[in-house]
DSSP file (Angstrom, degrees, kcal/mol; ACC not computed):
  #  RESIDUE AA STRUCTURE BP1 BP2  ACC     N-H-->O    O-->H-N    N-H-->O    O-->H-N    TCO  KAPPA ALPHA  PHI   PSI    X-CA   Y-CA   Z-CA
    1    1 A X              0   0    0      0, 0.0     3,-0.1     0, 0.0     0, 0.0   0.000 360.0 360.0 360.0 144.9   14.0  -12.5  -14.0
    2    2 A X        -     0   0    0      1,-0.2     0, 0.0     0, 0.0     0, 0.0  -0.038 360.0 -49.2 -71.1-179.4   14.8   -9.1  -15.7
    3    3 A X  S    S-     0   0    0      1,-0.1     2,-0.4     0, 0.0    -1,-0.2  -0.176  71.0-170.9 -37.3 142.5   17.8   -6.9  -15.5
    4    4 A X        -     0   0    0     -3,-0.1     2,-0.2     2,-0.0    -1,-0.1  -0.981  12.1-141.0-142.3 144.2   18.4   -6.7  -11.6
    5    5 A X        -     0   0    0     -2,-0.4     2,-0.4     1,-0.0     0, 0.0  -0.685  15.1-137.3 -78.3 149.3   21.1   -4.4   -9.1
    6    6 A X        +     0   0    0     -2,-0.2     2,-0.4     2,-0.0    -1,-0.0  -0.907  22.5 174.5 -98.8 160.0   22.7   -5.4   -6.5
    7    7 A X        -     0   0    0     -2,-0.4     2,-0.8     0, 0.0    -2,-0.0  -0.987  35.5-109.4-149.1 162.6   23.1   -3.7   -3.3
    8    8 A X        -     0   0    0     -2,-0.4    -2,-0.0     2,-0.0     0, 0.0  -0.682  36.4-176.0 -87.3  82.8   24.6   -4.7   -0.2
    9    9 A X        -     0   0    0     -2,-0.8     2,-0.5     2,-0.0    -1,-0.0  -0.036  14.2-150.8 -79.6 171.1   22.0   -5.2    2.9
   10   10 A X        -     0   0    0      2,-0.0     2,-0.4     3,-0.0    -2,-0.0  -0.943  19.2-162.5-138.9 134.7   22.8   -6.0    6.5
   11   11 A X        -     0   0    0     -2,-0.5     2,-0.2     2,-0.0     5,-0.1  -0.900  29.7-101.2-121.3 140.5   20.2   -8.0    8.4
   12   12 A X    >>  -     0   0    0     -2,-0.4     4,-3.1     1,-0.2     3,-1.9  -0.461  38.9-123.4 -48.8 136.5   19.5   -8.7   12.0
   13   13 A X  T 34 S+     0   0    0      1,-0.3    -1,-0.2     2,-0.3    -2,-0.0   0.426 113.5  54.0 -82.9  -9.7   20.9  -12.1   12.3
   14   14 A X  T 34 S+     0   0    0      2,-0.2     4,-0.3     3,-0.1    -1,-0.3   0.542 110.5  47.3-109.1 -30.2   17.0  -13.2   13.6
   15   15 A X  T <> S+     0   0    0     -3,-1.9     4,-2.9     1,-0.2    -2,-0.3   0.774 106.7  58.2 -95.7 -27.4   15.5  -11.7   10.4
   16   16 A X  H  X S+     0   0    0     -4,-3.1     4,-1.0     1,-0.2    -1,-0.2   0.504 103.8  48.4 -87.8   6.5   18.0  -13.4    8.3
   17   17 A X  H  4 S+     0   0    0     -5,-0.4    -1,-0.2     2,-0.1    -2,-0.2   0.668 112.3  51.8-118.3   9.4   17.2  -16.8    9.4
   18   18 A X  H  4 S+     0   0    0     -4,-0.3     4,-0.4    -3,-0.2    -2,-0.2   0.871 106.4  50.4 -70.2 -51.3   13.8  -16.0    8.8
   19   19 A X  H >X S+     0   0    0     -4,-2.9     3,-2.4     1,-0.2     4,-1.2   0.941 120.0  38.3 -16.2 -75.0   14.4  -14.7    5.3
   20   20 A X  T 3< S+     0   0    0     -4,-1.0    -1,-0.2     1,-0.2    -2,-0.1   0.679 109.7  55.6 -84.7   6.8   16.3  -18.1    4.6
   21   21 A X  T 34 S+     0   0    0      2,-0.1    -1,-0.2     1,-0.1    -2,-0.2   0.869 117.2  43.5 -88.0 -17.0   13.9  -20.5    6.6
   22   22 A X  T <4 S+     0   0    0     -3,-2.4    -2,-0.2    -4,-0.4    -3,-0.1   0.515 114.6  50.2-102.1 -13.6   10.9  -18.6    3.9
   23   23 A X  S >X>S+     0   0    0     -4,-1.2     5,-1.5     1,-0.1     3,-1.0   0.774 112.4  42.9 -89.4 -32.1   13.1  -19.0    1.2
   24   24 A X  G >45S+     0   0    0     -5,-0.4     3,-0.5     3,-0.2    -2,-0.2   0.909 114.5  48.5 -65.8 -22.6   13.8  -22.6    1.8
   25   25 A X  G 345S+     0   0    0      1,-0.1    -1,-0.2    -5,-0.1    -2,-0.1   0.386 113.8  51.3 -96.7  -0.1   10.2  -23.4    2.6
   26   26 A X  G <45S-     0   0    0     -3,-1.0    -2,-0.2     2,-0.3    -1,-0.1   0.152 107.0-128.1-126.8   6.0    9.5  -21.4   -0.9
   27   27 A X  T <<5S+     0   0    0     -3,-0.5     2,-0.2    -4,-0.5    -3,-0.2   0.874  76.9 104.0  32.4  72.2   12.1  -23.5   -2.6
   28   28 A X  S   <S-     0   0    0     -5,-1.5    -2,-0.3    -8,-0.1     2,-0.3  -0.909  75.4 -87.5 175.3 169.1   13.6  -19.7   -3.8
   29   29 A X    >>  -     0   0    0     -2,-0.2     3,-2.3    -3,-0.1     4,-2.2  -0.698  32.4-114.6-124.4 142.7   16.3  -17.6   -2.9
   30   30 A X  T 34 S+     0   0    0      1,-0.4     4,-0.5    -2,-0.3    -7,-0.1   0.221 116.1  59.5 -65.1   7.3   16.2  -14.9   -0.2
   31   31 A X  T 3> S+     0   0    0     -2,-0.2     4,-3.2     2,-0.2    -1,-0.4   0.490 103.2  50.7 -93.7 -47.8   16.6  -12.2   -2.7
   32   32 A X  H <> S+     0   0    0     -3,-2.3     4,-2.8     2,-0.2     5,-0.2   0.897 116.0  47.6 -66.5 -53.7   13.1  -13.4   -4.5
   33   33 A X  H  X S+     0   0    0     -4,-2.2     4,-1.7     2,-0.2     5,-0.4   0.992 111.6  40.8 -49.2 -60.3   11.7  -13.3   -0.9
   34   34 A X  H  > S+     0   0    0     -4,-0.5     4,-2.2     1,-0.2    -2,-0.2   0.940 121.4  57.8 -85.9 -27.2   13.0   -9.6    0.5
   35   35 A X  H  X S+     0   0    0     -4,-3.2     4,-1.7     1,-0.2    -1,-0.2   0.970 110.5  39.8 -29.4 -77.9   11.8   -8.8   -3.7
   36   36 A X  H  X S+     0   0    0     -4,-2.8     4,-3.6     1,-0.3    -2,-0.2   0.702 116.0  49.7 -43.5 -35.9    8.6   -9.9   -3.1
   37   37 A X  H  X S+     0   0    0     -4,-1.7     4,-2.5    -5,-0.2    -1,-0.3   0.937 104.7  53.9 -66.7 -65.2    8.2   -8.5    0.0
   38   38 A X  H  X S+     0   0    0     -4,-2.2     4,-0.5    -5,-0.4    -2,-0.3   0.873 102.6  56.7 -60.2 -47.1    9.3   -5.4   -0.8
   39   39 A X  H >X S+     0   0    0     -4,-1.7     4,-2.2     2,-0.2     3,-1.3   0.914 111.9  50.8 -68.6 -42.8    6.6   -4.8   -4.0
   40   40 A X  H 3X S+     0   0    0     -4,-3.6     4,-2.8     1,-0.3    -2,-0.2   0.975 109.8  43.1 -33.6 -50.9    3.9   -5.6   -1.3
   41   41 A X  H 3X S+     0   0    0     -4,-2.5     4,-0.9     1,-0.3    -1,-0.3   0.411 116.3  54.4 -83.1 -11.3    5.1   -3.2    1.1
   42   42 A X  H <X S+     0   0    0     -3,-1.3     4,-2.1    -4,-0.5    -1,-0.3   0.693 111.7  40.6-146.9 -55.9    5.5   -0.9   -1.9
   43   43 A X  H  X S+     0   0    0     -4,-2.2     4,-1.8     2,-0.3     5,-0.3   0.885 106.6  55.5 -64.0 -45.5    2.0   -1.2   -3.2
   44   44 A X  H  X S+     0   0    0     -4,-2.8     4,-1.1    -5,-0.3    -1,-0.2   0.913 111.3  52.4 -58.0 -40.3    0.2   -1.1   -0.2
   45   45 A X  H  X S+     0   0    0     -4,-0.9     4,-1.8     2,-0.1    -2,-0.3   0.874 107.5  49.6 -63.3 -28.0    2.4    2.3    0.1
   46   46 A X  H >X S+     0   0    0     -4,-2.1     4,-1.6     2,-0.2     3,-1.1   0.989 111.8  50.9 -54.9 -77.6    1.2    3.8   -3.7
   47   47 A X  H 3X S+     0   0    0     -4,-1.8     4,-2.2     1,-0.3    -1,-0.2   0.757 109.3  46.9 -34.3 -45.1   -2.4    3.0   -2.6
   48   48 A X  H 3X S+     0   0    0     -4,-1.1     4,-4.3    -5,-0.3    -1,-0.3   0.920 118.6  46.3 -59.9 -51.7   -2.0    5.1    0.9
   49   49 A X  H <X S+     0   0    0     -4,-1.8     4,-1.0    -3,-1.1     5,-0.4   0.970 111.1  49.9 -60.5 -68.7   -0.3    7.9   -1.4
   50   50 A X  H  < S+     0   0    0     -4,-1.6     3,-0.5     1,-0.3     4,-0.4   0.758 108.1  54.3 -30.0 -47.1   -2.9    7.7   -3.8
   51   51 A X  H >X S+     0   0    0     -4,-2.2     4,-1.5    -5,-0.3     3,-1.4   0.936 106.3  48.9 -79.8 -37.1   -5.5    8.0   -1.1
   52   52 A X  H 3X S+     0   0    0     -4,-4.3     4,-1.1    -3,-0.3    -1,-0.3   0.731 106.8  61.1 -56.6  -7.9   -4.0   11.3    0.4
   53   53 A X  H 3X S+     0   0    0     -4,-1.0     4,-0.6    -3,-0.5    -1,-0.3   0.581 104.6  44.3-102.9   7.8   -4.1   12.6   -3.0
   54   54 A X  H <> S+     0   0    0     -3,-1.4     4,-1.2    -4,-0.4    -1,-0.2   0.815 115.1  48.7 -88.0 -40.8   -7.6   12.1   -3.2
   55   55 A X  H  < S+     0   0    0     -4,-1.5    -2,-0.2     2,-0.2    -3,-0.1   0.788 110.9  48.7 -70.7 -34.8   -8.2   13.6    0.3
   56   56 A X  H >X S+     0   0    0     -4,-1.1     3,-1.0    -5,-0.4     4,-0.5   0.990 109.7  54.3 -73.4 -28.0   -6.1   16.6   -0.3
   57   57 A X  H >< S+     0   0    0     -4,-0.6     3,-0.8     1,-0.3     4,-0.2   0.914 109.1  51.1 -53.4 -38.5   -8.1   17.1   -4.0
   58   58 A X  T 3< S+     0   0    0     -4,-1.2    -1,-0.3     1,-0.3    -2,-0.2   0.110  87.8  83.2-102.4  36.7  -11.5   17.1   -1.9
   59   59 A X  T <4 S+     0   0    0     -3,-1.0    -1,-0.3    -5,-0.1    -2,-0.1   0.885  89.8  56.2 -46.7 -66.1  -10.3   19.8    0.5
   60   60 A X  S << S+     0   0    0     -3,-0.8     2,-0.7    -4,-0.5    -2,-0.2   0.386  84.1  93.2 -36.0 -18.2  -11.3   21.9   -1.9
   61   61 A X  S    S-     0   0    0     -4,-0.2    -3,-0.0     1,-0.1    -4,-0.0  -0.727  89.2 -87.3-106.8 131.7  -14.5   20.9   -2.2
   62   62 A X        -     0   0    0     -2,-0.7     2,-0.9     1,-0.1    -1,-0.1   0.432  35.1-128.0 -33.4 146.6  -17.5   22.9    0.1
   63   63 A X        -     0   0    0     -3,-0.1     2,-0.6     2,-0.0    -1,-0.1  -0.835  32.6-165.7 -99.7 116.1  -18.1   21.6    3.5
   64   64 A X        -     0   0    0     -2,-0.9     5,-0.1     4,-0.0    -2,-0.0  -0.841  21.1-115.1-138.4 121.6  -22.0   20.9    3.6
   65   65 A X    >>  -     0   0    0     -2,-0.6     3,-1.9     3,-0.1     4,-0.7  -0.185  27.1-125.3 -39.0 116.4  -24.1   20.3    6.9
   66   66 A X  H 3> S+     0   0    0      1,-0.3     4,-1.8     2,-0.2     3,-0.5   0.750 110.7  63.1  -2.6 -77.8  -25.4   17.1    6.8
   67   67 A X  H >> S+     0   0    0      1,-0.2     4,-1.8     2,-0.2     3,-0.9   0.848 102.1  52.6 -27.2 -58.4  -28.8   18.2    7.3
   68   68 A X  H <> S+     0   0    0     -3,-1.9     4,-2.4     1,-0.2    -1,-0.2   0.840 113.4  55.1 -63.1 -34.3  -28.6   20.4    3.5
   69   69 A X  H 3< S+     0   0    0     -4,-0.7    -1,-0.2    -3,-0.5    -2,-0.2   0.735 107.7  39.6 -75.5  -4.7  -27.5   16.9    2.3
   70   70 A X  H XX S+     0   0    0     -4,-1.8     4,-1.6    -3,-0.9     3,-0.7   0.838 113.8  53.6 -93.8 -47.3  -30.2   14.9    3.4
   71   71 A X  H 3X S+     0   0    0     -4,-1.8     4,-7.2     1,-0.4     5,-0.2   0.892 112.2  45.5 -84.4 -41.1  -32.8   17.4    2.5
   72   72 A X  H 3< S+     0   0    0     -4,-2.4    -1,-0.4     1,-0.2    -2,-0.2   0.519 107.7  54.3 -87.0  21.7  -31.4   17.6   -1.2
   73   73 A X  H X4>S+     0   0    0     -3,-0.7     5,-3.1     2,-0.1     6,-2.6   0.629 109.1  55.8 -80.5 -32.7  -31.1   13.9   -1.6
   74   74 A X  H ><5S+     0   0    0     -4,-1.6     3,-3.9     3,-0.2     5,-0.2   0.968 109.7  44.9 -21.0 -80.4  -35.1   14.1   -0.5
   75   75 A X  T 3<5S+     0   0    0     -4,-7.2    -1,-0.2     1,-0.3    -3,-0.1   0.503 111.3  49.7 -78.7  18.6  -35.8   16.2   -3.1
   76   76 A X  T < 5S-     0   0    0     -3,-0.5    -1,-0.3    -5,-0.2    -2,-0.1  -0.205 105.8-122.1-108.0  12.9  -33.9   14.4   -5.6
   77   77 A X  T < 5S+     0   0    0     -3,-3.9    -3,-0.2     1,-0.2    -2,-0.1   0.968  75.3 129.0  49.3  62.3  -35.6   11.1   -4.7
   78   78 A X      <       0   0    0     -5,-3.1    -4,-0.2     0, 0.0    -1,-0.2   0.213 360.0 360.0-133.4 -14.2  -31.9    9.2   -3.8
   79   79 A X              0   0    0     -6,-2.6    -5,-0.2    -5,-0.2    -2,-0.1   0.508 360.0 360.0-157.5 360.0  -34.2    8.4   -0.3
C-alpha cells in the first residue's frame, strides 16, 4: 500500500462487527474494507457529478418540440 493517514473513526458498535466479520471473511484488515468501500462510494459519486455537469452544459442548448425533431430526422433519412 502507498503512503496512507490516519484518522480516528467511531463506529456503531453493529457496523463495526460487520466491518470486522468482512474483513475476516476477506482475510484483510478493516481499514482495506472501510478503503475499499469508500472508493466505490466515491466513484459512483464522481460519475453522478459528472452527470449533472453534463445536464447543466445542455441547459443551454434550444428546447425543440419533438414533432420539428422527428420531421428533420425524416428529411435527413435517420428514419
Amino acid at each position: 500500500m502507498s503512503a496512507t493517514k490516519s484518522e480516528t473513526i467511531y463506529f456503531d458498535p453493529a457496523l463495526h462487527d460487520a466491518l470486522l466479520a468482512r474483513a475476516t471473511e476477506e482475510n484483510t484488515s478493516i481499514s482495506e474494507v472501510v478503503n475499499e468501500v469508500l472508493r466505490e462510494s466515491l466513484a459512483d459519486y464522481e460519475e453522478e457529478a459528472e452527470d449533472l455537469a453534463d445536464l447543466e452544459r445542455r441547459r443551454a442548448e434550444p428546447n425543440i418540440p419533438v414533432e420539428d425533431f422527428l420531421a428533420d430526422m425524416k428529411r435527413r433519412g435517420r428514419l
